[in-house]
N, C-alpha and C positions, 0 to 999 in steps of 0.2 A: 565532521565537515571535510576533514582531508581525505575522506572517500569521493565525496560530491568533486573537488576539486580535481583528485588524481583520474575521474573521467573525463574529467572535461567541463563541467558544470561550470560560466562564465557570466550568469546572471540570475539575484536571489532578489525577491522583493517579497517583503513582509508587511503588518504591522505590529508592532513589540508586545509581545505578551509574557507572562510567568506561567510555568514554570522551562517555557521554551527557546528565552531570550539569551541565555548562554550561548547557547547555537549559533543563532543570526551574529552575535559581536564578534565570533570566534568567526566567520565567513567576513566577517566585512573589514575585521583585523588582516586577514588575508587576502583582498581582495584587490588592495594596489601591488600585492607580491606576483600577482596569477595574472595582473589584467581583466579583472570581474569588474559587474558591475553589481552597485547592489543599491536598492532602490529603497526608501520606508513610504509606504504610503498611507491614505487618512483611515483605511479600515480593511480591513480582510478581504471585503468583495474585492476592491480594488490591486489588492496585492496579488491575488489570483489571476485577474484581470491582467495583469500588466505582466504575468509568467507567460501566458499564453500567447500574448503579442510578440515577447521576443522569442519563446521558440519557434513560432513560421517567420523571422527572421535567421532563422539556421543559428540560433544561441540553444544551449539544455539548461533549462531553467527549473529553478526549485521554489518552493514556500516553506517556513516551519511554522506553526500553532499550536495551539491549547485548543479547550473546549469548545471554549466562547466563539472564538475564532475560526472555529472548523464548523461552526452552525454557520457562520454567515457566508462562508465557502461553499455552501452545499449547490447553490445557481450556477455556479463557473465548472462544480466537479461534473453536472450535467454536460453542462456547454463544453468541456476537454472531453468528454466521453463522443458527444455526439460530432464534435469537431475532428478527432480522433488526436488530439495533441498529447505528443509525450510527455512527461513533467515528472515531478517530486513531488509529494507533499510530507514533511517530514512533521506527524503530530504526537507531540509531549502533553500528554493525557493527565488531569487533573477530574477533582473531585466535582458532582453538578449533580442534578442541572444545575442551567445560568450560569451564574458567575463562582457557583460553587465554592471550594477552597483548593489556591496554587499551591499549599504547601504540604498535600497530603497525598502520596502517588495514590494510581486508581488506572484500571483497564476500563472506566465504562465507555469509550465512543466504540466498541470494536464495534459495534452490528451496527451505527452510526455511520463508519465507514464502509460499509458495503453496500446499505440501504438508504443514504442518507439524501441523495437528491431524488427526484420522481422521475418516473418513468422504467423502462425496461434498457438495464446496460451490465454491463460487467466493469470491475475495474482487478485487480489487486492490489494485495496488500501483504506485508513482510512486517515480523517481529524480532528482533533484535534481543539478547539476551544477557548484553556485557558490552564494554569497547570496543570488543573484536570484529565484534561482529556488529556490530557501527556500522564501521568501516566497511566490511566485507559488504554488508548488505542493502547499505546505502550504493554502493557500486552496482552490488547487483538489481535494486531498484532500478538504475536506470538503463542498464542492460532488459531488461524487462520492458520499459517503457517503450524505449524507441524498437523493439524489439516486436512489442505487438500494437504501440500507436496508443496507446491508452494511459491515465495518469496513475500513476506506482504509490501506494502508502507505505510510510515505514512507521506503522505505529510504536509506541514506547511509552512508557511513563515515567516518571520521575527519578527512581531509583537508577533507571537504566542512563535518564538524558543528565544524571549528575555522578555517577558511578566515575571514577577516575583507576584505571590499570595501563599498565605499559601494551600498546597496541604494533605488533610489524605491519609494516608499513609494503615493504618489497620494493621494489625498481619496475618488475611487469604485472600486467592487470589485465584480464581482456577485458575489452570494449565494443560493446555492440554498435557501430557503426551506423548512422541515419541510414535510411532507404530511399534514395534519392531518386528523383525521374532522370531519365537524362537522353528522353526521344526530344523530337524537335518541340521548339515554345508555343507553335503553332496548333500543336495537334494536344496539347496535354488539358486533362480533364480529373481537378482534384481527387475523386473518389471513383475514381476507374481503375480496378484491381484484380488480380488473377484468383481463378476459382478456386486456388489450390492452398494458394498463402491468405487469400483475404486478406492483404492490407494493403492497401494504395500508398504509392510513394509519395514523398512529399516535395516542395520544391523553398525555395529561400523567394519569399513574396516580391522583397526590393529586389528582384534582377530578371523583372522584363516579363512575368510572366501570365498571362490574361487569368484572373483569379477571381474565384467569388465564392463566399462558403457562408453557411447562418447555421442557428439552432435549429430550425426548421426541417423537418424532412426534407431532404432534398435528394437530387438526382446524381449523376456521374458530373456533372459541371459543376454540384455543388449551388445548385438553384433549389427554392422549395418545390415543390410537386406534391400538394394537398388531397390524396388519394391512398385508397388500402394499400393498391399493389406497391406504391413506391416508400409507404410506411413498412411492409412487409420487407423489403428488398434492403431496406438501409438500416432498419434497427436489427432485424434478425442476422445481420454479418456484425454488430457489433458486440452482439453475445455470443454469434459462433465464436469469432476469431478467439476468444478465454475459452468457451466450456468443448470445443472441440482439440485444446492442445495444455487440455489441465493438467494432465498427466508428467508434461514437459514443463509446467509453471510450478506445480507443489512440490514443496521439499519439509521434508518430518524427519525426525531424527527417531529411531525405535532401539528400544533396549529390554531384553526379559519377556518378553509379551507371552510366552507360557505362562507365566503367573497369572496365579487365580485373579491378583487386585492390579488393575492396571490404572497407575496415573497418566491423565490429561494435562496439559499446562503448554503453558509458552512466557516468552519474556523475561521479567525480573524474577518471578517464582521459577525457572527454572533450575540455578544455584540451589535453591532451597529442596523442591524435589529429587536433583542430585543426589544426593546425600543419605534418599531413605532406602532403607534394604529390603530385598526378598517383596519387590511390587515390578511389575512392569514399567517403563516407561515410555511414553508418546509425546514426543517435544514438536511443538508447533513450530515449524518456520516460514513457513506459509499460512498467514489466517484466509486468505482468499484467491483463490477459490478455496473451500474449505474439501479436505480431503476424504471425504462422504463415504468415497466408495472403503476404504482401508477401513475407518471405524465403521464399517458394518461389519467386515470379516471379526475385528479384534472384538464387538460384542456378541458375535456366534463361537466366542470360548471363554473369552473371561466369565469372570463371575460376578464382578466388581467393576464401573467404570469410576474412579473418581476425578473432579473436572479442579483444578485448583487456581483462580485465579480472582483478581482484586476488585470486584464488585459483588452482585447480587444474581448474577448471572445470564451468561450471555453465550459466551462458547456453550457451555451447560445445555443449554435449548439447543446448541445445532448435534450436540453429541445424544440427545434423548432423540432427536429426529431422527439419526443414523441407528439406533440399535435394535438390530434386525433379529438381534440375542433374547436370550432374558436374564442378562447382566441388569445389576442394579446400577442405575446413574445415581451419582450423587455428588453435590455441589458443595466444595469446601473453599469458602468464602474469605480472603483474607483481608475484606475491610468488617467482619465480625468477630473471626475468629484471631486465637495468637498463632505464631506460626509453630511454637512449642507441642499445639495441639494436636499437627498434623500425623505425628508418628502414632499418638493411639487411635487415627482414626482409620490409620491402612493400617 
């Protein structure tokens, strides 16, 4: 949370969940140190609900959840997509469906959060791998956010939201800076944006300025307009705006990739694939957009793709999609398997 904070982050509103509730107390412990504000509210819909209201009040507001919690978010992660509101969501991933079990880490929401509300949008999403990168990437979350107007995930699970190591911290940080209108209040029309950047500035609602915006298809006023052309015009810039500057959004980390067997992974397993020798390595730090075009090249030479993370698989499916090789995919599962196993299996 001292990432959230050291950008700027001055409003969090949740409802308490395990195994992500460290978090919110750690934000609201510091919350009369910074000047925040932090809100509990009756349920998840609402605590998304109530991020969004304060960031077109000129606040960067966050959320953290679990499973449970991130299914009943899934309306609002629409409604931020199609609103274009920056945000957090920081989810600490437990075992499910439902109500599953809080006390057993688990990656199963990753394709949850890319796919998780209806309709056609883009969002991203960032994986975390230790404290460090908490921090780092929780920043960079929201650099990202206000960055492209879209809500940022930092997914994580348990291992990662309870892991404790010594974190720097620094004195400077860049900060991506809102994108603020600043012609006359007369002339300003919420979703009127240059063809080049695609993203409309945004304005602070309480200070005078004629506003209207819905879920709805809508126009440059931010009015519905119930027709192809203006469904065409308003959802197609909010998947350009990601898959046209993926390039500048993905970050992977790569090590060995001559090697015949090349590991996949991201997160808490990455510590552990660390460690293994004479294999390639592909460290996710970006799950979304997913870096499609790179695992094509790396399965037109491996031989081996092996995917290692903590469900039944997920990434797994986007790495069989990408191989353009005839590398073998194969999915080393670590809520089956020991982690002892993995070195005979590369």
């Amino acid at each position: 949370m001292e990432g959230a904070i050291k950008v700027g982050c001055r409003f969090m509103s949740t409802y308490p969940i395990f195994p992500g509730i460290e978090i919110e107390n750690y934000f609201l412990k510091r919350a009369k140190e910074v000047d925040a504000v932090y809100v509990q509210m009756e349920d998840e819909i609402a605590a998304l609900a109530c991020v969004l209201g304060a960031v077109w009040t000129g606040k960067k507001g966050m959320t953290v959840t679990s499973g449970p919690g991130f299914s009943l978010m899934m309306e609002h992660i629409g409604l931020a997509c199609m609103l274009e509101v920056p945000c957090v969501i920081v989810e600490v991933q437990r075992l499910g469906p439902s109500e599953g079990n809080y006390e057993i880490p688990a990656q199963s929401d990753i394709m949850q959060g890319r796919w998780g509300s209806h309709g056609d949008y883009e969002i991203i999403a960032v994986a975390p791998s230790n404290p460090q990168e908490m921090f780092d990437y929780t920043v960079k979350a929201f650099n990202l956010a206000e960055k492209y107007r879209v809500p940022v995930m930092v997914m994580v699970d348990e291992i990662v939201g309870k892991m404790e190591e010594e974190v720097e911290i620094g004195e400077e940080i860049e900060v991506e800076e809102r994108f603020y209108y600043k012609g006359e209040k007369e002339k300003y029309l919420p979703y009127q944006y240059d063809e080049e950047k695609l993203i409309p500035p945004m304005v602070d609602i309480g200070k005078g300025y004629r506003f209207h915006v819905t879920g709805l298809t809508h126009d440059e006023r931010g009015y519905p307009v119930m027709n192809e052309k203006c469904q065409e015009k308003c959802v197609r810039r909010l998947v350009d705006k990601i898959r046209k500057k993926s390039d500048e959004i993905i970050e992977v980390k790569e090590e060995n990739l001559q090697n015949e067997v090349v590991v996949i992974t991201y997160g808490s397993n990455v510590k552990l694939v660390e460690s293994l020798p004479n294999v390639g390595k592909f460290i996710l730090k970006t799950l979304w957009p997913f870096p499609e075009e790179r695992v094509k090249e790396i399965s037109k030479k491996a031989k081996k793709l092996l995917v290692v993370e903590r469900n039944y698989g997920q990434i797994f499916h986007e790495v069989k999609r990408c191989n353009y090789g005839k590398a073998e995919v194969k999915l080393f599962s670590l809520l089956e398997r020991k982690e002892e196993e993995l070195l005979q299996e590369v």
